[in-house]
Structures are given as C-alpha cells and as structure tokens.
C-alpha positions in Angstrom: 22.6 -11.6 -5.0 26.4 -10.6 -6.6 26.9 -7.1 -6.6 30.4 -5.6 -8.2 31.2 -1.5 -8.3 33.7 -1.3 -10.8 36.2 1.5 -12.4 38.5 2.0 -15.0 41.7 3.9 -15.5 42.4 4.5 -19.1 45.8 6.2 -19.2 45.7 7.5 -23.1 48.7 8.5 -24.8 49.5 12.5 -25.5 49.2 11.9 -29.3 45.4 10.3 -29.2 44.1 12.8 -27.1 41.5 14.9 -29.0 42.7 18.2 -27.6 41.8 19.6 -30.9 37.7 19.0 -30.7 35.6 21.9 -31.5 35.2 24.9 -28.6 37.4 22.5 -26.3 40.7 23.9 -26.7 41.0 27.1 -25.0 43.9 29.8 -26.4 46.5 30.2 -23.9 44.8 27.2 -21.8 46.6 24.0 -21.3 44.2 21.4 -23.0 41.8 20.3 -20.7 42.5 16.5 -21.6 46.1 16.9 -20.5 44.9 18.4 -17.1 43.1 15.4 -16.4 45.7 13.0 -17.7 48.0 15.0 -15.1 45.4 14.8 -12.5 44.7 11.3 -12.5 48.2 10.0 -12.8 48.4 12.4 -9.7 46.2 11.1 -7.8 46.2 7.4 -9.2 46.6 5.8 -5.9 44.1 7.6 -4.1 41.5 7.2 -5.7 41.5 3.6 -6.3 41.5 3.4 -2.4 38.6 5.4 -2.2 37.0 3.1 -4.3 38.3 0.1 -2.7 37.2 1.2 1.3 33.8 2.2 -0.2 33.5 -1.7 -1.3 34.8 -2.9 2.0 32.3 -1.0 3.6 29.0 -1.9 2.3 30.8 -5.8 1.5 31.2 -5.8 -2.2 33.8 -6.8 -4.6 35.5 -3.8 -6.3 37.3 -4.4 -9.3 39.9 -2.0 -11.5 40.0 -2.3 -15.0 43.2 -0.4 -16.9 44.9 -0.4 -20.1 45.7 -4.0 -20.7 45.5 -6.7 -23.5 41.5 -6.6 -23.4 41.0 -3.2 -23.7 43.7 -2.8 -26.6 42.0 -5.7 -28.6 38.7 -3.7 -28.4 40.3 -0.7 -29.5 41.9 -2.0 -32.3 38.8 -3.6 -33.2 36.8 -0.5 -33.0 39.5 1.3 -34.9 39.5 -1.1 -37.8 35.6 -1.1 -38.3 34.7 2.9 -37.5 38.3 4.9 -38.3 36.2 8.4 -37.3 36.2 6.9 -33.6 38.3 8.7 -31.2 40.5 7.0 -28.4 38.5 9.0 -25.9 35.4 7.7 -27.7 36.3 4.5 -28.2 37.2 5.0 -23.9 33.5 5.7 -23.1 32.0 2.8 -25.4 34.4 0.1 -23.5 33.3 1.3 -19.8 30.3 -0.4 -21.0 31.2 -2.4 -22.6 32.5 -3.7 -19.6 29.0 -3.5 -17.8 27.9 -5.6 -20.0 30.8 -8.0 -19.4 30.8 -8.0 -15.7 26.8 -9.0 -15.9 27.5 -12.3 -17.2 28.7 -13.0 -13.5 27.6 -10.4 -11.5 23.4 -9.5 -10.8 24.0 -5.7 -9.9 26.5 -3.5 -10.7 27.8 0.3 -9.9 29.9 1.9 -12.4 32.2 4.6 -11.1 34.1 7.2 -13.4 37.9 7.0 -12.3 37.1 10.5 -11.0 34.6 9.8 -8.8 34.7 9.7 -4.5 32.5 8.1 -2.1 32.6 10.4 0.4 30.5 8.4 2.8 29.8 4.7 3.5 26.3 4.7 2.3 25.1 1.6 0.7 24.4 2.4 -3.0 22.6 -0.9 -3.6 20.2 -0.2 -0.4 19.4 3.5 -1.4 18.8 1.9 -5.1 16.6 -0.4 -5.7 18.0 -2.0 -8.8 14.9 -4.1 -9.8 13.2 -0.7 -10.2 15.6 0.3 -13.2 18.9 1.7 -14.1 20.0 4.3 -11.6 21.4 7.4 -13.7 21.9 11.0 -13.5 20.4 13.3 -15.9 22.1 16.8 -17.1 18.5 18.4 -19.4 18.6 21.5 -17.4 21.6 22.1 -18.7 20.5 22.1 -22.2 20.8 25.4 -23.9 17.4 26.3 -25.9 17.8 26.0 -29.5 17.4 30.0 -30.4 20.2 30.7 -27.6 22.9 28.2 -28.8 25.7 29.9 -31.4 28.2 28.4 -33.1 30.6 29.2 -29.7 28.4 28.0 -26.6 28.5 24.8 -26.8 31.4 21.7 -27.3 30.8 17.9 -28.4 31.0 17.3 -25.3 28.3 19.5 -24.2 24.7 18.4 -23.0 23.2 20.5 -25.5 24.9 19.1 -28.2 23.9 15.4 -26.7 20.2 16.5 -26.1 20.2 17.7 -29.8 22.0 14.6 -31.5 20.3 12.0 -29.5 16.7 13.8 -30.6 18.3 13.9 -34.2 18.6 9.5 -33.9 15.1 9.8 -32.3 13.3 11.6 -35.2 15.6 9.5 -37.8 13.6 6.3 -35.9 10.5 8.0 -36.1 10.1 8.0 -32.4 8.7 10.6 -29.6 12.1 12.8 -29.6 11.5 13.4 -25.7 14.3 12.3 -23.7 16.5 13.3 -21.0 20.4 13.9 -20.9 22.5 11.1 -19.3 26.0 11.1 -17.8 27.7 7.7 -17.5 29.7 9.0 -14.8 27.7 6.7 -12.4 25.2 4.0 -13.0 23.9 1.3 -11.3 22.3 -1.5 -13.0 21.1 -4.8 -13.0 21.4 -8.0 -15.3 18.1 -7.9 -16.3 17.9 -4.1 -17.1 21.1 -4.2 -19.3 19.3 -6.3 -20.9 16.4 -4.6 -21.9 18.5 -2.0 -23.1 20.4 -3.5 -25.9 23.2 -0.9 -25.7 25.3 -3.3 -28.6 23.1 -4.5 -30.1 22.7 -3.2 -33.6 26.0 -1.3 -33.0 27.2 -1.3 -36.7 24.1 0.2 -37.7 23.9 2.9 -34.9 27.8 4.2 -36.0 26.2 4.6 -39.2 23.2 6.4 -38.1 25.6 8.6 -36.5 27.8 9.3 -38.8 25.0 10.1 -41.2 24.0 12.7 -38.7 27.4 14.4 -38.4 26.5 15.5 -42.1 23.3 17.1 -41.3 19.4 16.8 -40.4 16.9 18.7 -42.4 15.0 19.8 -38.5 18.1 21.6 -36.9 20.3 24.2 -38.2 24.1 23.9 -38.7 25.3 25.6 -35.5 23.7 22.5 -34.2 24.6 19.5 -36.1 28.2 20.8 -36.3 28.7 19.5 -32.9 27.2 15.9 -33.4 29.4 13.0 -32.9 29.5 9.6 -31.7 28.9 10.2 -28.2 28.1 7.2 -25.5 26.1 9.2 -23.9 24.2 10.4 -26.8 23.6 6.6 -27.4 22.8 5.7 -23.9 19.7 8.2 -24.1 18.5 6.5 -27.2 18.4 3.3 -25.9 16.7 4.1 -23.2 13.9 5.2 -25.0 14.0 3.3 -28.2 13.7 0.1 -25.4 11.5 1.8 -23.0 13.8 0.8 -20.1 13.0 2.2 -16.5 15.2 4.5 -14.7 15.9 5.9 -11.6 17.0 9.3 -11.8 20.0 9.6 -9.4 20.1 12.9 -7.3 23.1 15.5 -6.5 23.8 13.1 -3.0 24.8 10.5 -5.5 26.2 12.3 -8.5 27.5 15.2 -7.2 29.1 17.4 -10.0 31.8 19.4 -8.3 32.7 21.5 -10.4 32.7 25.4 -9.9 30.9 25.8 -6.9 34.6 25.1 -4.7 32.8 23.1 -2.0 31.3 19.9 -1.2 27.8 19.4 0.8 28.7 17.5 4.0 25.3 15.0 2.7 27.1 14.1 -0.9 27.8 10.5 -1.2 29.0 10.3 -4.5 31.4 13.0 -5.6 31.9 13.2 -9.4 35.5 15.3 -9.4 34.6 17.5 -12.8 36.9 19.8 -12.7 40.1 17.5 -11.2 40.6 19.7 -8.0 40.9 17.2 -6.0 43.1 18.9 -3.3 39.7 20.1 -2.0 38.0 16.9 -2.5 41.1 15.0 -0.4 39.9 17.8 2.7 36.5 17.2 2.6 37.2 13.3 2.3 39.5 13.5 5.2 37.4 16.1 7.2 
C-alpha cells in the first residue's frame, strides 16, 4: 500500500488577490487575503516541518507542492479557457487537481491545507479506513436558513452560499438537492474513490453550469444567487452526490477549525489554523 500526505504553498501575487469579493473586505480592516499571505510567508518554514515530522512519524512520504512551472501551466490554462476564474479559484481547483495526479502512483492520499498542524502523531490512515470512502469534513450546521440570510450575512466564501449553489447545480441535474457542506481543508482518499468521483471530468461543462447560475435560478431569491461562484467546494459536494461516492465524515479531532474559540483541545490531531494565529497554535504544538 503507497500512502502520500501532501501540501501546497501557493504564494499569490498582491494584484491577483480577490480582496475585493463581495462582504469580504471589511472597512478599515486589512484584507483578510493579505493577512494570510503575511501569515504564511511568516510562518513558511514551520509549518512545512510540521507536516514533514507528522510523515516521519506514522512512515509516509510527505511531499510540498509550490508555485512552480506546473502550477503556472495550469493556470494559464484555466485562464485562457474560463477568464471569470480567480487566482484563488483557480488555487483550490489545482490542490486537486493534484490529488488526482499523485493517485496515478500513490493508493491513499491525505491532503493537508498549508494551514493545517498535526498536533499529535496519530496515524491518519489507521483511524481512516480509506476503502470505506473519502474522509471529509462537513460545515451544514453552519448553513444559515434561507429566510434568515440578507444581502450582508453571508460571503462567497460562505457555507451558506456553498450549500445554496451546490443545491442550485443539483436541481439544474434534476437530482435529490440533499447534500452536505464540504471543506477541502483535509481529505483523505483513495485511488479507487477518486475515481468514482469524477471531479474533472465533464469540467467544461460544469464552468458552464456555473456560470449560468451566477445569473440566476428561478427557486432562490437574489440575495442568494448573488453570492454563487465557481467554488471547489461547491463542486466537490456535487460530485459526491451526482456519483454516489461514500464518505467518512471527519470529526473536530481531525479537522479542527480554530478559529475564534482562542484555544486548542489537548485531543485535536488535526488543527485547521482558520484564522492564521498561529502564535497560539506554535504553544500548544510545543506544549
């Protein structure tokens, strides 16, 4: 069995940064896309040796990708064929993209978001029985009920606007519209799984769909579709369903969203570093 954990580290230039995305820039708030761009050049070194020990410990190969000749030649190649794509879209499409790249050589596979710290050495593959299905987290509760959302409570970025988008594509297929809200943050998957699930396949046609969508969908209200996009996620949730693949829903030990709450369990193995403070994460790691 070949088993890979792999990240990415996309540094993207000041002037493609989408800081101007609806509801995300904040008046009198540095953009929250050059905090992280800060954060990770920051802590760049760190956090690819996190990665690394957590590999050496449980005995698999850990690979980096980063802003190099492959990546570019995607990017352009995206560019050329769907101008409305973003960098940081274009970003999220290529991490798997490189799933699916690594699985020509590799049987299992663990994903980590640049962000992301194992805080302990347990064994991801062990705990996550990758024949079983994809290993994902799920942000639904989250969701913000359709007569609560305004035009202000929510971003592109948000899960409602996912949830909403991806059950726009559902209906559009005339398929059951029930789904749940991924984050690509972390996933584990197998050969066989990735598969099933067809992510690229049928890619010109999804952009499309998509971009249809942005324009509007005679079962939700403006407030609503004026937040669709072309979102990885959004996609990832449609395939899953669309292809009936099986999933394992990952739990808080091992996609732990750190994000307001200013403290990390002792138990978390996985810590997804949301909102880039990482000076605490560095004390708990270290503790």
């Amino acid at each position: 069995m070949k088993r890979i954990i792999y990240s990415f580290y996309i540094d993207i230039p000041k002037d493609e940064l989408d800081i101007f995305d609806k509801n995300i820039l904040k008046e009198n708030h540095t953009p929250i896309n050059y905090v992280t761009k800060d954060a990770f050049k920051e802590n760049y070194t760190k956090l690819i040796a996190c990665k690394q020990w957590y590999a050496n410990q449980i005995n698999v190969t850990f690979k980096l990708f980063e802003y190099d000749t492959n990546f570019i030649l995607f990017k352009n190649n995206l560019k050329s064929k769907y101008p409305f794509l973003t960098t940081y879209n274009i970003v999220n499409f290529y991490k798997l993209h490189l799933l699916y790249e690594l699985s020509k050589d590799y049987d299992e596979i663990l994903y980590l978001d640049f962000d992301v710290v194992p805080m302990k050495s347990d064994n991801f593959f062990e705990t996550w029985d990758l024949s079983k299905g994809i290993a994902i987290h799920h942000n639904t509760h989250k969701v913000i009920k359709m007569d609560a959302i305004t035009d202000y409570s929510q971003t592109i970025r948000s899960p409602t606007s996912k949830y909403y988008n991806a059950q726009a594509m559902l209906l559009d297929r005339n398929l059951n519209p029930n789904h749940k809200v991924v984050n690509t943050g972390i996933v584990g998957a197998s050969k066989k799984h990735l598969q099933q699930l067809k992510y690229f396949d049928n890619f010109d046609l999804d952009m499309k769909e998509m971009s249809n969508l942005t324009k509007g969908h005679n079962m939700f209200p403006k407030k609503i579709t004026n937040f669709f996009g072309w979102d990885n996620e959004t996609l990832f949730a449609v395939k899953l369903a669309e292809n009936k693949v099986d999933v394992q829903w990952l739990d808080d030990n091992w996609h732990y969203f750190f994000s307001t709450q200013g403290f990390i369990p002792k138990e978390i193995v996985l810590c997804h570093t949301i909102n880039k403070q990482f000076d605490i994460v560095w004390r708990a790691y270290n503790a």
